[in-house]
C-alpha positions as a Markdown table, in Angstrom:
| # | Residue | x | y | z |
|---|---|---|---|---|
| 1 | Unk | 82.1 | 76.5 | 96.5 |
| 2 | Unk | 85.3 | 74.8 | 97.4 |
| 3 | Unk | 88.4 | 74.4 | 97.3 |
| 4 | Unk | 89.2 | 71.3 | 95.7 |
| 5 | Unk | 91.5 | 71.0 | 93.0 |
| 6 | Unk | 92.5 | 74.9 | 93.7 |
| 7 | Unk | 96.4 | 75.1 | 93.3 |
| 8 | Unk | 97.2 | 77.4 | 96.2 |
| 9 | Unk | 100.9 | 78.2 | 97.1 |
| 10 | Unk | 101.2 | 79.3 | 100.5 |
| 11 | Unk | 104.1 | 81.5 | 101.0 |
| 12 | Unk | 105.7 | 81.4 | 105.2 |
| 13 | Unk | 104.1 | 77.1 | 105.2 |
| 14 | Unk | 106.9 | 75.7 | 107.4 |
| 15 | Unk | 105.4 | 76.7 | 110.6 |
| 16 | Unk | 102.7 | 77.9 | 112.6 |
| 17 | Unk | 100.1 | 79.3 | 111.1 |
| 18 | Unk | 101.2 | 78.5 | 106.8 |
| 19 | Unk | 101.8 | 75.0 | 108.5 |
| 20 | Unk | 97.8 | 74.9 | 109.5 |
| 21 | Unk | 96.4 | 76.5 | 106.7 |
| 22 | Unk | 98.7 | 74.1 | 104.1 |
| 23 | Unk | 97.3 | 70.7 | 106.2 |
| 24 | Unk | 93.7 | 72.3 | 106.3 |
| 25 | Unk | 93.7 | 73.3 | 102.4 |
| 26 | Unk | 95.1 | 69.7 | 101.6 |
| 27 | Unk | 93.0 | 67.8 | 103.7 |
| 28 | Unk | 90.1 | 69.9 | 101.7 |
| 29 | Unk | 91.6 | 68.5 | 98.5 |
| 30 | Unk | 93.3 | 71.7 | 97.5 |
| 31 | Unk | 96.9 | 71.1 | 95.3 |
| 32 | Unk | 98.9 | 72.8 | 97.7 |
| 33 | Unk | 102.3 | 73.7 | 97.6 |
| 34 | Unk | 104.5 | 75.7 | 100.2 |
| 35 | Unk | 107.5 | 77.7 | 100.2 |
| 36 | Unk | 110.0 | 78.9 | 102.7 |
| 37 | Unk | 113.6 | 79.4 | 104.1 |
| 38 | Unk | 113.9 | 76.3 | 105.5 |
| 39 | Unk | 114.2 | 73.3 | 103.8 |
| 40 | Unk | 113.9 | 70.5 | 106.4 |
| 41 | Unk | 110.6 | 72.8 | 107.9 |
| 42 | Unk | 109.0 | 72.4 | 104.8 |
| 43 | Unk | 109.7 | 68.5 | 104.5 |
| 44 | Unk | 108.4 | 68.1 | 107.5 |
| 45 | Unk | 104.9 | 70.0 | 107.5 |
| 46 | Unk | 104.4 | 68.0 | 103.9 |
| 47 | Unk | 105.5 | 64.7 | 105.9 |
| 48 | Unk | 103.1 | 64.9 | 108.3 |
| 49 | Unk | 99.9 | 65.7 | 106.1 |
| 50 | Unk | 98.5 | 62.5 | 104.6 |
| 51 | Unk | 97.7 | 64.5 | 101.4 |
| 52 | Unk | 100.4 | 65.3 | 98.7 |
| 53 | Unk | 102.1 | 68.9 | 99.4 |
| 54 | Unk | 104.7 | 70.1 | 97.7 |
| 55 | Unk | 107.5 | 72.2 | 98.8 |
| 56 | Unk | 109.8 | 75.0 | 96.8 |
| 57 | Unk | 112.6 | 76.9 | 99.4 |
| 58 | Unk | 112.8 | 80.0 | 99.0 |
| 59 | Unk | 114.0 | 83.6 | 100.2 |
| 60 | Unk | 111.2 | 85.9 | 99.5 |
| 61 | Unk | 114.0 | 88.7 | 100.3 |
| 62 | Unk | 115.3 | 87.7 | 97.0 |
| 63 | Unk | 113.5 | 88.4 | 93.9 |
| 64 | Unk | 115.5 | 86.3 | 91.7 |
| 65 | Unk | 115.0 | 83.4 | 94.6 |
| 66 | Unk | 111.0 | 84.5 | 94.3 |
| 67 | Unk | 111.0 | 84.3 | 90.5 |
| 68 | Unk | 112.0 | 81.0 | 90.6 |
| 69 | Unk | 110.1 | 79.6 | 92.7 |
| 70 | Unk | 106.7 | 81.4 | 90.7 |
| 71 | Unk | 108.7 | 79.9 | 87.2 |
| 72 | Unk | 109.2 | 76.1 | 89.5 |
| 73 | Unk | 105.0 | 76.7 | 90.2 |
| 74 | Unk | 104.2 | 77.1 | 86.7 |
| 75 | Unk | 106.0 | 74.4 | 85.3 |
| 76 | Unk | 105.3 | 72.0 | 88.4 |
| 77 | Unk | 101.8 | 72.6 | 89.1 |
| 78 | Unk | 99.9 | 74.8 | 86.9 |
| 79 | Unk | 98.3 | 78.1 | 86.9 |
| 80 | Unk | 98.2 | 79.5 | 90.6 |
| 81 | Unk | 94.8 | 80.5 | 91.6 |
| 82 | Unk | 95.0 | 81.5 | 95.6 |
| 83 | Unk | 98.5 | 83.1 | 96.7 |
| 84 | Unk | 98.8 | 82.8 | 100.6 |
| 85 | Unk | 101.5 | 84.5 | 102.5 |
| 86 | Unk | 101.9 | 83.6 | 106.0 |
| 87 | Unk | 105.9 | 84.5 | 106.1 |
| 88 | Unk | 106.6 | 86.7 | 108.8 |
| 89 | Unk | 109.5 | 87.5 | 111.7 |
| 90 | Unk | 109.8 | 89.8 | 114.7 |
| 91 | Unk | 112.6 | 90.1 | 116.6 |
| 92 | Unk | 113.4 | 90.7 | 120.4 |
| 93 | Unk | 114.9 | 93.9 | 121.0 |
| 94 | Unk | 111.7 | 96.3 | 119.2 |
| 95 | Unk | 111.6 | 99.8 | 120.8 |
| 96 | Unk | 112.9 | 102.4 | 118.8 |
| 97 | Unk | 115.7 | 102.9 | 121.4 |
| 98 | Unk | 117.0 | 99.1 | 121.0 |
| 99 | Unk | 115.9 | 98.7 | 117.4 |
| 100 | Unk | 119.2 | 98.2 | 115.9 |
| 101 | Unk | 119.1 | 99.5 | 111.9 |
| 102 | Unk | 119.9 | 96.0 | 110.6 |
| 103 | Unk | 117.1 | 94.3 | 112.6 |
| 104 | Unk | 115.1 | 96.9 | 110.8 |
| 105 | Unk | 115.6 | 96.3 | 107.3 |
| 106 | Unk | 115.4 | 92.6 | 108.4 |
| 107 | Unk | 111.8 | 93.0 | 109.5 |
| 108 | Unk | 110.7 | 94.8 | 106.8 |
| 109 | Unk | 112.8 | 93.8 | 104.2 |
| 110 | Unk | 110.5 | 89.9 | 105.2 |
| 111 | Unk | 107.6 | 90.9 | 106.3 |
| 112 | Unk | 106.4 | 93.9 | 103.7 |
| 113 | Unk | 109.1 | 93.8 | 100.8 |
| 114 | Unk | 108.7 | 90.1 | 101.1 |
| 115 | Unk | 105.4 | 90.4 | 100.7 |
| 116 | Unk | 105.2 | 92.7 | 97.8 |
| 117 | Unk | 107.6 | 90.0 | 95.9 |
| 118 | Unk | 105.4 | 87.6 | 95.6 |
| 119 | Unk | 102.4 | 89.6 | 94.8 |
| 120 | Unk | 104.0 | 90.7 | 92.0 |
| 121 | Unk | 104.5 | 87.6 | 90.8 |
| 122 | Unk | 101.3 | 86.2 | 91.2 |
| 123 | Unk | 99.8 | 89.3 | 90.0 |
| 124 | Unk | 101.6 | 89.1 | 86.6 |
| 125 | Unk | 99.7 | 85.7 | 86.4 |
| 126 | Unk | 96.0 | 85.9 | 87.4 |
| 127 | Unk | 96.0 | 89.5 | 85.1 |
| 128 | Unk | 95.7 | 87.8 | 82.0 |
| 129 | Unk | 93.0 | 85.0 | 83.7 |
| 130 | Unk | 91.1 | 88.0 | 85.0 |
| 131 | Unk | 90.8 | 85.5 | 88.0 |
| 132 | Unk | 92.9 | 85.0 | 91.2 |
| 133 | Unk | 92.9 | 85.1 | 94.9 |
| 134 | Unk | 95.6 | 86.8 | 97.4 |
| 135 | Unk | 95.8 | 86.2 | 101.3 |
| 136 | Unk | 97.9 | 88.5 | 103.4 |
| 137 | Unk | 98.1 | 86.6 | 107.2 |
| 138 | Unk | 98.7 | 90.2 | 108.5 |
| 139 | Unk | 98.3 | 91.1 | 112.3 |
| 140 | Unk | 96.4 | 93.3 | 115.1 |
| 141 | Unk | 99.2 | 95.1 | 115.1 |
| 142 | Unk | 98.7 | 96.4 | 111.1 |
| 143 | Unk | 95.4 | 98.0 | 112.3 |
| 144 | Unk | 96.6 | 99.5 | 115.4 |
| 145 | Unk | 100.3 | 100.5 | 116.4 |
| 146 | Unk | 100.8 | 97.9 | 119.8 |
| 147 | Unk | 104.1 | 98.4 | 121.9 |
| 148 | Unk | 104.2 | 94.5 | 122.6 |
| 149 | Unk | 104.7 | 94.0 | 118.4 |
| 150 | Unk | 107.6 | 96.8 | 118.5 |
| 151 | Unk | 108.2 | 99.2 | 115.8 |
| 152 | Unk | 109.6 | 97.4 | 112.9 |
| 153 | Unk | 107.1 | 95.2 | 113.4 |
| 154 | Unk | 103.9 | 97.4 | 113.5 |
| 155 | Unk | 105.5 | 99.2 | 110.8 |
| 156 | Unk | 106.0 | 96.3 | 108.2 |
| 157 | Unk | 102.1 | 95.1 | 108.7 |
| 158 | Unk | 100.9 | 98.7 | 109.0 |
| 159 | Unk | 102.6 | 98.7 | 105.3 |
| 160 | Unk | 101.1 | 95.2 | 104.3 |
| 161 | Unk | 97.4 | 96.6 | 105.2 |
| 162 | Unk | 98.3 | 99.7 | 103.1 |
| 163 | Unk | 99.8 | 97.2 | 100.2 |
| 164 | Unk | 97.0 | 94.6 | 100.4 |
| 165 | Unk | 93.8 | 97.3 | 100.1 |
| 166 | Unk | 95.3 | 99.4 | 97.6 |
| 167 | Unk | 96.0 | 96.7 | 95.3 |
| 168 | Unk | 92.7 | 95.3 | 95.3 |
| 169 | Unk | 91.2 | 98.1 | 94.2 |
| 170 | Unk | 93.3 | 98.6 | 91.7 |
| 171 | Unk | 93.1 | 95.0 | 90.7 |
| 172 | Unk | 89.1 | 94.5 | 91.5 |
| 173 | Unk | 88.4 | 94.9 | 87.7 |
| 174 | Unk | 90.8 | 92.7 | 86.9 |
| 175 | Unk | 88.8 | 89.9 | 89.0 |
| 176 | Unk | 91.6 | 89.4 | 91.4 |
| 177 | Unk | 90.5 | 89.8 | 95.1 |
| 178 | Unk | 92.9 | 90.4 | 98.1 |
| 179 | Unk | 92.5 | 89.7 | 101.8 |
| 180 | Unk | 94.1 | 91.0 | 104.8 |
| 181 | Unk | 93.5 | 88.9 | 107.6 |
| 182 | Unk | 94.2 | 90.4 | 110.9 |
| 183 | Unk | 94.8 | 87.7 | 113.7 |
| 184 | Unk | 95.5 | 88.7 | 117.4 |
| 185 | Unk | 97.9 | 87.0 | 119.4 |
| 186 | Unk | 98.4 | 83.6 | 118.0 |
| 187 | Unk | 100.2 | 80.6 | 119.7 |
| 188 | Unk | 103.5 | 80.3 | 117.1 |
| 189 | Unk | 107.0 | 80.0 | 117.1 |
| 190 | Unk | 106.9 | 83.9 | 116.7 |
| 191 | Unk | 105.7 | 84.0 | 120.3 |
| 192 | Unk | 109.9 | 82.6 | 121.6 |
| 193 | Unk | 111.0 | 85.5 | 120.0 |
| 194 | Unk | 109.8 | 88.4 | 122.7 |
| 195 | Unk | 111.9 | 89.0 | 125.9 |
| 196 | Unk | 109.9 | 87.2 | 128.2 |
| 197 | Unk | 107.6 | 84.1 | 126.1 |
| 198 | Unk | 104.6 | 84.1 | 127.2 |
| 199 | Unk | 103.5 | 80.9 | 129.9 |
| 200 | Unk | 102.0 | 77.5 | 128.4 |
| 201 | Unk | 98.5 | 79.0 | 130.1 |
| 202 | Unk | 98.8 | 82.1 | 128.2 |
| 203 | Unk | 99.7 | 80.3 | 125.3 |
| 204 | Unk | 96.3 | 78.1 | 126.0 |
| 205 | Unk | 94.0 | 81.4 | 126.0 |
| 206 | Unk | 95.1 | 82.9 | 122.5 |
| 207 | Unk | 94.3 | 81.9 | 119.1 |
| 208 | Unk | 95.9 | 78.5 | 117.7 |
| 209 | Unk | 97.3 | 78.3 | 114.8 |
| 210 | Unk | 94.2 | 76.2 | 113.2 |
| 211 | Unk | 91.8 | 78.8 | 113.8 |
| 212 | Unk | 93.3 | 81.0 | 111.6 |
| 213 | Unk | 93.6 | 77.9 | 109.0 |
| 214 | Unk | 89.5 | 77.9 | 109.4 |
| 215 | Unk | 89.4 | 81.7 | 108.9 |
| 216 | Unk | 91.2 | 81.1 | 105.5 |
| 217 | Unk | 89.6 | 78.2 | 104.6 |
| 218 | Unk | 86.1 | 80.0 | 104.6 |
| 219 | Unk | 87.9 | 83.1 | 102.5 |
| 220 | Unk | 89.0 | 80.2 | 99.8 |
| 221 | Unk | 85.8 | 78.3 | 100.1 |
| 222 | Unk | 83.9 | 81.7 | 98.9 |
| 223 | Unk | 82.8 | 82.2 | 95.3 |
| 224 | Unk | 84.3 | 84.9 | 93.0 |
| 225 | Unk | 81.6 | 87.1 | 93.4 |
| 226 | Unk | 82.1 | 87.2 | 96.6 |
| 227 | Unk | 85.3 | 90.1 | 98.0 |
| 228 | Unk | 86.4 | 90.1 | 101.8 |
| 229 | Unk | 88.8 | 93.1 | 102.0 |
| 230 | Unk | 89.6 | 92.9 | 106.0 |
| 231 | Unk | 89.1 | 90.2 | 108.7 |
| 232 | Unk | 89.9 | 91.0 | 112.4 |
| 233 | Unk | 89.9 | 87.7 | 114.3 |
| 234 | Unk | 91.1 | 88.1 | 117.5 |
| 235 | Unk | 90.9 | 85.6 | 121.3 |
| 236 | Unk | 88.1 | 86.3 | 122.7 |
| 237 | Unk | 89.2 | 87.9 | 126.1 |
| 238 | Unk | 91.8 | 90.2 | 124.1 |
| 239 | Unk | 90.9 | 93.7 | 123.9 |
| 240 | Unk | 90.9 | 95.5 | 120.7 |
| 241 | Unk | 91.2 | 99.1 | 121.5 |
């Protein structure tokens, strides 16, 4: 199989790791589109592929904001068949007793509720194909509860995990498959946004953003028959107990 002439929209594709996967997909001969909050990000990721991607900002907080940009899909590219979302924030201050209520809903109101926007959407569209892919670039830290994530954080991907198997299996009739991919620590803007950023060696020793672009590449390459429910991939010298 491959993933030629797929139309994927990759939700999150203005940086790190939606930026990878959107070049890698591309460069495969996929019709990719991206979508995000930030205009000139997306510009740029599509400027620097050689291959045609397309770009649709969006606030996946806002489900008017989300239904357009499904409605701008349809009429602008066709029927989606892989759904990627690789949108995702944490924030600085993350132990309960510094977690200001705000910064929660922020997290989750992105990461989970964001999340289960665009599902939705996509959902509503592959039913009647009885066809369709979804991608959830989850974390480590939605398998097991780490301190270093912080609380709003493990507890948005801890409720992507939860979203992303229960759907597919109430979807697997239906022939639509979902994926949570569970990356370790991952060298991405998301990194500046602890207390103390981790050093340009330590940044060296973790997973790039690329590697997780493979990971998804082999996931879309794979023929319907074909279901992977959960994928840990982690650096190699990064324990995972």
């Amino acid at each position: 199989m491959t993933s030629e002439g797929k139309k994927i929209l990759i939700i999150g594709g203005g940086s790190g790791m939606g930026r990878a996967i959107a070049h890698k997909l591309a460069k495969e001969k996929a019709i990719v589109s991206i979508a995000g909050r930030r205009k000139d990000n997306l510009l740029e990721v599509a400027k620097q592929c050689e291959q045609e991607i397309t770009i649709c900002p969006t606030d996946v907080t806002n489900r008017d904001s989300v239904a357009d940009l499904f409605s701008w899909f349809d009429n602008e590219v066709g029927e989606i068949d892989v759904l990627i979302n690789a949108a995702g924030i944490n924030i600085a201050n993350r132990s309960m007793e510094e977690l200001a209520p705000e910064e929660w809903d922020r997290v989750i109101n992105i990461n989970l509720t964001g999340a289960y926007n665009c599902m939705k959407e996509a959902l509503d569209r592959m039913r009647p194909r009885q066809a369709g892919l979804i991608i959830l670039i989850n974390s480590v830290a939605g398998r097991r509860a780490i301190p270093l994530a912080g609380v709003a954080y493990n507890a948005s991907k801890f409720g992507m995990s939860a979203l992303g198997i229960s759907v597919g299996e109430e979807e697997r009739e239906n022939g639509i498959r979902i994926t949570n991919i569970y990356p370790g620590e991952v060298n991405t803007p998301i990194l500046e946004e602890r207390n103390v950023p981790p050093t340009p060696e330590h940044r060296a020793s973790i997973l790039q953003p690329e590697d997780i672009a493979d990971v998804v590449s082999t996931v879309v390459h794979l023929p319907a028959r074909a279901h992977v429910p959960e994928l840990v991939i982690k650096p190699s010298r990064q324990s995972f107990v």
